[in-house]
N, C-alpha and C positions, 0 to 999 in steps of 0.2 A: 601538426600531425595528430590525426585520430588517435584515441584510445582503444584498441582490443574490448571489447565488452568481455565482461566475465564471466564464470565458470556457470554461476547460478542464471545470470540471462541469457545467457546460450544454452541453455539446460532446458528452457521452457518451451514445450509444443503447443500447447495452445493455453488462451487469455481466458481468465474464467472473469467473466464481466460481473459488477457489482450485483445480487439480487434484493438485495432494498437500498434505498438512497438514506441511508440514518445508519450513524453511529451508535451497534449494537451496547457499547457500555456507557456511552450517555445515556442512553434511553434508561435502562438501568438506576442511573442517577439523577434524573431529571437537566441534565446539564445538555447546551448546547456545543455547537461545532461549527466550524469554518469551513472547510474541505472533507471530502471521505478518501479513504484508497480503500484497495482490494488487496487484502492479503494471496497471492499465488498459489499458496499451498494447502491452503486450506478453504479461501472462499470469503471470510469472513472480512467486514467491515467498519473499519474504523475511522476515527478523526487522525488529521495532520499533526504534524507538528506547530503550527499557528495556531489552532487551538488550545483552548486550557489545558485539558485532560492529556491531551497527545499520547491517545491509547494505538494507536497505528504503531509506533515507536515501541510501546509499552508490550505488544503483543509481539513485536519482533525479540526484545531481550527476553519474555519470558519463555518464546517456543524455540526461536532461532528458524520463525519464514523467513527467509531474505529477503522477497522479490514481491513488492506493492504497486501497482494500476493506481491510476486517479479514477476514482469515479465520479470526477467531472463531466458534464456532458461538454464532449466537442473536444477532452483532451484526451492524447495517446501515448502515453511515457507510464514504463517501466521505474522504480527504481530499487535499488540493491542495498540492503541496511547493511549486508556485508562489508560491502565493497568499496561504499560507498559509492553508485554509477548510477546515472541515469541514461536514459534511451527511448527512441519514440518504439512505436510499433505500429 
């Protein structure tokens, strides 16, 4: 049986797609990345959790966005730091 999606992904009208393909605090630090996501709430782009840095993570405990995009080309998943859920769209 599926899971209900939660409060924060049903909350969401529209996908604000990545606007640069770089992780805005590596750059910062000269440091690289593995994957990006898109912060929901605010737009902003970071590294995964595979990464060193794992500032996607790091930007969720400091603001409390929940809801990060891959800005992978070709993938379409949501996911919720809350909730811990993932989801295509």
């Amino acid at each position: 049986m599926r899971q209900k999606a939660c409060e924060d992904l049903l909350a969401l009208t529209d996908i604000k797609p990545a606007q640069a393909y770089v992780c805005e605090e590596c750059i910062k630090t000269g440091d690289s990345w593995v994957h990006l996501r898109t912060c929901q709430t605010c737009g902003h782009t970071h590294c995964c959790d595979s990464s060193p840095n794992r500032h996607a993570t790091k930007h969720f405990h400091e603001t409390n966005h929940p809801v990060v995009i891959s800005a992978e080309p070709g993938e379409r998943w949501l996911w919720c730091y809350a909730h811990e859920q993932i989801a295509s769209y």
